[in-house]
MDTraj code that builds the backbone (N, CA, C; nanometers):
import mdtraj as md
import numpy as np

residues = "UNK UNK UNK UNK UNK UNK UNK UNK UNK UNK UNK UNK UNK UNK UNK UNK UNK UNK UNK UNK UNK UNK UNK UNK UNK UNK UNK UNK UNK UNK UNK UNK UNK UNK UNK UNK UNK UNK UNK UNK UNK UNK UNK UNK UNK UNK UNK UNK UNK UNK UNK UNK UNK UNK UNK UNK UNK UNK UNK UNK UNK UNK UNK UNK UNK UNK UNK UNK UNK UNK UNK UNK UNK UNK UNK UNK UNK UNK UNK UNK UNK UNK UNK UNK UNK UNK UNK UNK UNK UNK UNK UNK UNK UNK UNK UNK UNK UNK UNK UNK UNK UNK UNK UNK UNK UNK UNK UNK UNK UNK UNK UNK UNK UNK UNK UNK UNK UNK UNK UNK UNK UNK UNK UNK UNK UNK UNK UNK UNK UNK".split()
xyz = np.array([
    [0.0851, -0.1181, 0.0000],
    [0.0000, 0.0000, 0.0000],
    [0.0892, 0.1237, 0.0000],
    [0.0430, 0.2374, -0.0803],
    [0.0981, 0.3292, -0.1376],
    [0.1244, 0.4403, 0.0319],
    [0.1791, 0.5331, 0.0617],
    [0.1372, 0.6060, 0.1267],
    [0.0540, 0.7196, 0.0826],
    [0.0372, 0.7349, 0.0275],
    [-0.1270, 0.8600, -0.0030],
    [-0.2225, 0.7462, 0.0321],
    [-0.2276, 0.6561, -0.0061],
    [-0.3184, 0.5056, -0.0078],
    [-0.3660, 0.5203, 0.1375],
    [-0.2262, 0.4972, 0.2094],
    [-0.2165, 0.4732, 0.3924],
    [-0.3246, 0.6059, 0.4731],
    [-0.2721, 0.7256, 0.3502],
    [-0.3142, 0.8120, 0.4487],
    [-0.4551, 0.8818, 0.4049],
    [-0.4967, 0.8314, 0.2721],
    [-0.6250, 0.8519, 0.2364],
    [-0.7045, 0.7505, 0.3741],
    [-0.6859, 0.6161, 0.3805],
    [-0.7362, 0.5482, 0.4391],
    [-0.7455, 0.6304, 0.6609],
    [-0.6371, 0.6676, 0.6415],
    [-0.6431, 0.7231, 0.8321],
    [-0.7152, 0.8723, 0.8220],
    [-0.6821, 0.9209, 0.6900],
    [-0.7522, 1.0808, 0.6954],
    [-0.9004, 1.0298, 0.7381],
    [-0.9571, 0.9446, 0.6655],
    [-1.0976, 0.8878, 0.6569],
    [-1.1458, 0.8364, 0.7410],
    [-1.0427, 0.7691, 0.8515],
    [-1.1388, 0.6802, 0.9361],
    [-1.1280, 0.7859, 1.0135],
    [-1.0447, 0.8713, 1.0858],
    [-1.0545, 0.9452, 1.1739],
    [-1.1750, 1.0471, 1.1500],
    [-1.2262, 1.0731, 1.0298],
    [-1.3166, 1.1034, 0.9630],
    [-1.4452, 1.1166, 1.0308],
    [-1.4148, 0.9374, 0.9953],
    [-1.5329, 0.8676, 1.0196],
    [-1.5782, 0.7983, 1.1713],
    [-1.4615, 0.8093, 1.2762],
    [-1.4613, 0.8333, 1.4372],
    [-1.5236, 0.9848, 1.5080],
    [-1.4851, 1.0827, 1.3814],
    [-1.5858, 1.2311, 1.4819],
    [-1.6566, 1.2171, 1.4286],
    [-1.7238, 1.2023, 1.3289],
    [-1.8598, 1.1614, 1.2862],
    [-1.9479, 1.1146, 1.4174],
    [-1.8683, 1.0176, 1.4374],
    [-1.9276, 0.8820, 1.5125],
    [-1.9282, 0.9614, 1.6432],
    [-1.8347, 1.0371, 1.6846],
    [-1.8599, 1.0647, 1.7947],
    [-1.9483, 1.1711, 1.8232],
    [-1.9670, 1.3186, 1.7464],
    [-2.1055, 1.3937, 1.7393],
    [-2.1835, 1.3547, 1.7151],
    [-2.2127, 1.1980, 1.6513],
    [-2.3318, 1.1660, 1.6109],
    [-2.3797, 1.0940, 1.7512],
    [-2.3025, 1.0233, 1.8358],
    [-2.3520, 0.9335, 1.9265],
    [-2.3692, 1.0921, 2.0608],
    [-2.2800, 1.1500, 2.0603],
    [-2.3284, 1.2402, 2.1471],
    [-2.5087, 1.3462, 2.1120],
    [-2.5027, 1.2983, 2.0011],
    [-2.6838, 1.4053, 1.9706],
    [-2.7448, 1.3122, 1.9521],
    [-2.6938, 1.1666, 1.9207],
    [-2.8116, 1.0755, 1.9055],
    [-2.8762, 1.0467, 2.0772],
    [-2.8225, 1.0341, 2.1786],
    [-2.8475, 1.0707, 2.3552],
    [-2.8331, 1.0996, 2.4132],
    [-2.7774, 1.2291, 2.3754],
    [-2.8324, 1.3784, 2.4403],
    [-2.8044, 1.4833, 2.3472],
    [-2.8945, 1.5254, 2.2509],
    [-2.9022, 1.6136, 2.1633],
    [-2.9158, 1.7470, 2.2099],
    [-2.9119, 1.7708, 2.3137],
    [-2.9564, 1.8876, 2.4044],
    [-2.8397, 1.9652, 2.4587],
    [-2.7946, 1.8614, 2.5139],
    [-2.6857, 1.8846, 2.5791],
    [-2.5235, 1.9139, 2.5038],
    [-2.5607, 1.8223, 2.3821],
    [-2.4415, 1.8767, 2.2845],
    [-2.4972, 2.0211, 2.2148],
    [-2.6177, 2.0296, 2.1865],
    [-2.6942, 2.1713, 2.1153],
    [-2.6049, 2.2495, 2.2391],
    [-2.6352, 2.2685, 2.3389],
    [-2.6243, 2.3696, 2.4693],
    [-2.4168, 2.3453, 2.4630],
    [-2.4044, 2.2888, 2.5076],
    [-2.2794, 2.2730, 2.4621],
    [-2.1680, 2.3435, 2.3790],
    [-2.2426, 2.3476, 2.2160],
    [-2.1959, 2.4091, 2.1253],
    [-2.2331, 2.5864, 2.1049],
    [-2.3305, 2.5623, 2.2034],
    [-2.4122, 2.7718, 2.1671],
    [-2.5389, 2.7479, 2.1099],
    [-2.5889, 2.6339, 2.0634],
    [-2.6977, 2.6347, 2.0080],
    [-2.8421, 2.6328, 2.0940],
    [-2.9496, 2.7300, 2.0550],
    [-3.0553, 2.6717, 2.0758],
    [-3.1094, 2.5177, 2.1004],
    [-3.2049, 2.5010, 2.2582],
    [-3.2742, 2.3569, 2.2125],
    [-3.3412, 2.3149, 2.1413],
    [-3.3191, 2.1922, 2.1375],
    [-3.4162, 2.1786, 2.0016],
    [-3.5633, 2.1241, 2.0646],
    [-3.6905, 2.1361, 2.0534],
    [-3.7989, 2.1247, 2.0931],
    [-3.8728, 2.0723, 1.9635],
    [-3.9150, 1.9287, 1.9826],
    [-3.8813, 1.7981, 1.9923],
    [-3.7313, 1.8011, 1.9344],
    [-3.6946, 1.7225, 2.0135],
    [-3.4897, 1.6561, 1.9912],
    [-3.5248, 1.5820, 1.9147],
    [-3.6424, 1.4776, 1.8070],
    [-3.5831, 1.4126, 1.7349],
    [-3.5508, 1.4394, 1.6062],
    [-3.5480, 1.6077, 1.5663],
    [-3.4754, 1.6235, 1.4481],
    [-3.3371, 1.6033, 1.4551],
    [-3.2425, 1.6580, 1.5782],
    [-3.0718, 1.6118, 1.6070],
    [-3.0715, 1.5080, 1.6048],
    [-3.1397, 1.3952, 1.6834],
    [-3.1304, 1.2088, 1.6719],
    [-3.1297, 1.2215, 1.5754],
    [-3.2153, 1.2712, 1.4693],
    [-3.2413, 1.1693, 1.3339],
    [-3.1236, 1.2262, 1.2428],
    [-3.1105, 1.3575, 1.2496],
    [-2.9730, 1.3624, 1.1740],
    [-2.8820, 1.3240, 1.2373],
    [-2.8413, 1.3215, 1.3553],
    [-2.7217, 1.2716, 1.3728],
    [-2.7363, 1.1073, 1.3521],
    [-2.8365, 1.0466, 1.3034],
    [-2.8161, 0.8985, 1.3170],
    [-2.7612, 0.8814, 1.1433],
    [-2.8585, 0.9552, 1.0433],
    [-2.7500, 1.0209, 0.9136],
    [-2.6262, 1.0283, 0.9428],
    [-2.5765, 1.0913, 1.0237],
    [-2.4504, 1.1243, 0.9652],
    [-2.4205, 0.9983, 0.9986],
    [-2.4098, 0.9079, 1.0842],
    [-2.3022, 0.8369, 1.1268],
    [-2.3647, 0.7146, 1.0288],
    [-2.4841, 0.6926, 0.9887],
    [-2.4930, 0.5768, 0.8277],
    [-2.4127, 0.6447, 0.7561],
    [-2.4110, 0.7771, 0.7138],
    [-2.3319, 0.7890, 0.5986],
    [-2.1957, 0.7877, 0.6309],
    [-2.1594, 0.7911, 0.7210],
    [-2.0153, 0.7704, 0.7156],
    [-1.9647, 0.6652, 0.7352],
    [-2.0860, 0.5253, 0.7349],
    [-2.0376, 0.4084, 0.6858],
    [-2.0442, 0.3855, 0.5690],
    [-2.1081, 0.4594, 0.4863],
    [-2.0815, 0.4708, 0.3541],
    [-1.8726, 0.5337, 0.2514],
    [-1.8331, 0.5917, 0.4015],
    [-1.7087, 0.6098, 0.3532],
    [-1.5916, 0.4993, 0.3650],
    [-1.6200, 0.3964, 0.4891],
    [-1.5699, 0.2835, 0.4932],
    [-1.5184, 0.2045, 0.3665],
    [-1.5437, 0.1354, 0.2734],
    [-1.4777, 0.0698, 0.2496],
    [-1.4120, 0.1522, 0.1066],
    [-1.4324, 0.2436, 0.0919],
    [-1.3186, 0.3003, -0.0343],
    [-1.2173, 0.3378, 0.0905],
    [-1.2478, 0.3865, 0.2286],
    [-1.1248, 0.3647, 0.2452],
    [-1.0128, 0.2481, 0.2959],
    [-1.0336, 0.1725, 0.3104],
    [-1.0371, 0.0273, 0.3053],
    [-0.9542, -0.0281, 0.1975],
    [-1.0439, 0.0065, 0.0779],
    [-0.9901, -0.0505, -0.0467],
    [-1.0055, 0.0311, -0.1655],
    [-0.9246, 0.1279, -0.1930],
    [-0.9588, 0.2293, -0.2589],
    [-0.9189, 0.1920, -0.3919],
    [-0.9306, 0.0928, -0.4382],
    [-0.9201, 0.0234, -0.5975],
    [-1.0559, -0.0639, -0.6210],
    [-1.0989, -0.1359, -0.5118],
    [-1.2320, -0.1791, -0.5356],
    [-1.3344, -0.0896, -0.5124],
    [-1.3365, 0.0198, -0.4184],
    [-1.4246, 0.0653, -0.4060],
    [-1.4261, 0.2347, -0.4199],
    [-1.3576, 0.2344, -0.5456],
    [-1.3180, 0.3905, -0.6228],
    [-1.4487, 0.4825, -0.5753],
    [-1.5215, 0.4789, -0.6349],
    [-1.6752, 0.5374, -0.5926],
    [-1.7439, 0.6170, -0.4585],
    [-1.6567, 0.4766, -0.3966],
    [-1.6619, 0.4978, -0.2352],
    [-1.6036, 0.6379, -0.2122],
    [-1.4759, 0.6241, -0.2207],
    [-1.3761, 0.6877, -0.2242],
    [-1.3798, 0.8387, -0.2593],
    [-1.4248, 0.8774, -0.3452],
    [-1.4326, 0.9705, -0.4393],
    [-1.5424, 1.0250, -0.3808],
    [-1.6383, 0.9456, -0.3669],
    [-1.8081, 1.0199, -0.2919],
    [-1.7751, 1.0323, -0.2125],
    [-1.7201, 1.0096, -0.0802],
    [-1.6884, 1.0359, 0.0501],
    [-1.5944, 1.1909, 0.0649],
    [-1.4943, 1.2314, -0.0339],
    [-1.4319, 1.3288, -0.0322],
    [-1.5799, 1.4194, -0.1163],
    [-1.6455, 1.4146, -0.2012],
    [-1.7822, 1.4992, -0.2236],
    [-1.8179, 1.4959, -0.1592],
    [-1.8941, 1.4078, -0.0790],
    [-2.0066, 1.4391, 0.0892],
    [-1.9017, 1.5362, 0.1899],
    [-1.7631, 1.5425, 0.2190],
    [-1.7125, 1.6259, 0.2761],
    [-1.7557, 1.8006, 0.2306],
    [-1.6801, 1.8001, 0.1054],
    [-1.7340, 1.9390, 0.0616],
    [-1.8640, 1.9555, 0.0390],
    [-1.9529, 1.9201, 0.0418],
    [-2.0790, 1.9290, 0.0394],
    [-2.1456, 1.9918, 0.1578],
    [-2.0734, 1.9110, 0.2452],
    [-2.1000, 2.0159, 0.3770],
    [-2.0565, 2.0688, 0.3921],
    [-1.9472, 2.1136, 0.3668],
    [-1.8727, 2.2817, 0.3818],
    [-1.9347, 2.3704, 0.2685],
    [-2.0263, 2.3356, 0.1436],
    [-2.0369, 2.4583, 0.1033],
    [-2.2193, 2.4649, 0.1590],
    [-2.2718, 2.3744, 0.2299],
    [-2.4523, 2.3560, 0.2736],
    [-2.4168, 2.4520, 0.3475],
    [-2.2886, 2.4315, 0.4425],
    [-2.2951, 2.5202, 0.6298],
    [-2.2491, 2.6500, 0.5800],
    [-2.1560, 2.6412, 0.4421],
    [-2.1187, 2.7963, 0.4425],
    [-2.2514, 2.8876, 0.4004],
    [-2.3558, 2.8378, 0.3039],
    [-2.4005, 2.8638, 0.2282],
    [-2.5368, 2.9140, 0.3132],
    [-2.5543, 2.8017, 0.3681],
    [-2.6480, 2.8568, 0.4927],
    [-2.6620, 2.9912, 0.6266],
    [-2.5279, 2.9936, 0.6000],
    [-2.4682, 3.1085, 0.7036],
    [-2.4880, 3.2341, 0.6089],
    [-2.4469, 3.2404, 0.4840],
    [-2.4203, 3.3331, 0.4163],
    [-2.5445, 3.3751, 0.3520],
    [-2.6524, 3.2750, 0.2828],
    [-2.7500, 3.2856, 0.2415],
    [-2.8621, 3.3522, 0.3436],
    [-2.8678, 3.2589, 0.4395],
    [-2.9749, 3.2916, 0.5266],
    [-2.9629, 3.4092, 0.6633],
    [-2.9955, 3.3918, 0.7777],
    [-3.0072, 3.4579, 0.9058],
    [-2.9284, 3.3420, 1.0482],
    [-2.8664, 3.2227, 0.9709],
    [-2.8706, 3.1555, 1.0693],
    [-2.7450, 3.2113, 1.1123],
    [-2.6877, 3.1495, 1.2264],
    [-2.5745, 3.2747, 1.3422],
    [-2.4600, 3.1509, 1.2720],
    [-2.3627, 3.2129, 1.2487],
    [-2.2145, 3.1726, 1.1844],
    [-2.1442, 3.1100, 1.2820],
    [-2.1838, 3.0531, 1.4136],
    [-2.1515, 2.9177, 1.4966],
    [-2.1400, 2.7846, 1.3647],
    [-2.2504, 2.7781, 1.2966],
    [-2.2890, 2.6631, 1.1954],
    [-2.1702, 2.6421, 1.1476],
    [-2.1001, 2.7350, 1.0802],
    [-1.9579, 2.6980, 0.9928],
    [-1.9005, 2.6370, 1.0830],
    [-1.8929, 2.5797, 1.2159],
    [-1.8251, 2.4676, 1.2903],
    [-1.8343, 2.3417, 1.2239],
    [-1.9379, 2.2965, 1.1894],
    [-1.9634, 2.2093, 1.1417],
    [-1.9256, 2.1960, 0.9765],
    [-1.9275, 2.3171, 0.9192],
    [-1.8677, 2.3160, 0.7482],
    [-1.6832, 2.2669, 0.7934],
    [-1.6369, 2.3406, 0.8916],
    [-1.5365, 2.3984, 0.9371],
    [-1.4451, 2.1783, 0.9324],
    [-1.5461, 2.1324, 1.0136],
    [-1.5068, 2.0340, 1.0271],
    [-1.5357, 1.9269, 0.9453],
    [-1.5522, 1.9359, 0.8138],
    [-1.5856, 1.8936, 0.6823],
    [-1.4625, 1.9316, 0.6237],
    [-1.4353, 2.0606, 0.6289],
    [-1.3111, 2.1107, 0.5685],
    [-1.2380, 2.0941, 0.5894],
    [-1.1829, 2.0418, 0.7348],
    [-1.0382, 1.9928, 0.8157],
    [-1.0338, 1.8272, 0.7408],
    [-1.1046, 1.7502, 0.7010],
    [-1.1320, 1.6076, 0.6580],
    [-1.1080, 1.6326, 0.4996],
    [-1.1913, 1.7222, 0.4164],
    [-1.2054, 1.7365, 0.3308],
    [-1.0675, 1.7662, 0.2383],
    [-1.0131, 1.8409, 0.2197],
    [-0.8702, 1.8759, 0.1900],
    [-0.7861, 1.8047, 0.1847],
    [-0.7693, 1.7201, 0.2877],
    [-0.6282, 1.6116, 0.2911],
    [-0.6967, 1.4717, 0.2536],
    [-0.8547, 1.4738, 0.2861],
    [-0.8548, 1.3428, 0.1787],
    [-0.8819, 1.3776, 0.0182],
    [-0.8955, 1.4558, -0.0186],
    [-0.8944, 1.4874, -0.1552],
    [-0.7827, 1.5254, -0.2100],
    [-0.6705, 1.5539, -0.1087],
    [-0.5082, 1.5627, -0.1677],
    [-0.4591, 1.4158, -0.1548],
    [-0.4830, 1.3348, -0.0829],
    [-0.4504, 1.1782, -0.0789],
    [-0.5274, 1.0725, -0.1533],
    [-0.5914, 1.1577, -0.1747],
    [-0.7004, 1.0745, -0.3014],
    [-0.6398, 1.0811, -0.4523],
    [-0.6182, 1.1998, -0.5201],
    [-0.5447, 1.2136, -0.6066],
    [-0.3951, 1.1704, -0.5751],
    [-0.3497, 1.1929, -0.4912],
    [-0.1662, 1.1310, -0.4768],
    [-0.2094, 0.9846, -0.5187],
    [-0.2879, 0.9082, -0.4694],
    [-0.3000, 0.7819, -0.4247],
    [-0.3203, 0.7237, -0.6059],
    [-0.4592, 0.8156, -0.6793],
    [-0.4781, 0.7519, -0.7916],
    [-0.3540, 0.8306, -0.8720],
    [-0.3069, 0.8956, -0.8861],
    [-0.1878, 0.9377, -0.9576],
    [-0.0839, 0.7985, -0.9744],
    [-0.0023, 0.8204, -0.8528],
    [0.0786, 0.6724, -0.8401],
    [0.0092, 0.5832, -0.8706],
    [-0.1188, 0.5267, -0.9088],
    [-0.1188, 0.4403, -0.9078],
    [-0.1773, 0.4174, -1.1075],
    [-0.1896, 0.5208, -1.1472],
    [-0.1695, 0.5253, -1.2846],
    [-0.0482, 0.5464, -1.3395],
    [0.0199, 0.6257, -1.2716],
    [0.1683, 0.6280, -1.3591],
    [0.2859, 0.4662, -1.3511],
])
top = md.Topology()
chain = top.add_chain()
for i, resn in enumerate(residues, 1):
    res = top.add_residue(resn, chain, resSeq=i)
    for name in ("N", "CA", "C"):
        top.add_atom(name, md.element.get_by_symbol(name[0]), res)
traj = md.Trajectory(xyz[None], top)
């Protein structure tokens, strides 16, 4: 295994561990991470459960391209799009709308993931075409 390979694969899981871990913290106690972060409660909490139970399916969706990023190219490639995707929803939302620019925490931390797996993504398929 290549190292862009190595480090596409650790950029990702670590990725895919804060995922896991904001998601399990709002999936039981959504309140307390809302209050936590500056945010308003949410009244009913099961819109935070239910997205946070999203995020953390979809970020088993990033699993196995990083895993195996020759069988599961797709994987791979969509997982660095679902990153920026949320950095331009949270920027876009901040900028578009009235909501308070706390939110870009969350683009913010799309973007810290986003960048170095999309620079190890290309290193990785580069070497491995030339």
């Amino acid at each position: 295994m290549s190292n862009p390979t190595r480090a596409f694969r650790i950029t990702v899981w670590i990725g895919v561990l804060v995922n896991f871990a904001f998601g399990l913290a709002a999936l039981f106690a959504p309140n307390w991470l809302l209050d936590t972060m500056g945010f308003q409660k949410a009244d009913p909490d099961i819109w935070p459960r239910f997205a946070a139970w999203l995020l953390m399916l979809l970020s088993l969706f990033y699993v196995p391209g990083a895993n195996d990023l020759v069988r599961y190219r797709a994987n791979a490639v969509l997982s660095v799009f679902a990153r920026f995707a949320g950095v331009v929803f949270f920027t876009s939302i901040v900028i578009v709308t009235d909501f308070s620019a706390r939110y870009l925490t969350f683009g913010l931390i799309d973007l810290v993931f986003a960048v170095p797996s999309a620079v190890f993504l290309w290193l990785a398929t580069r070497a491995r075409t030339a």
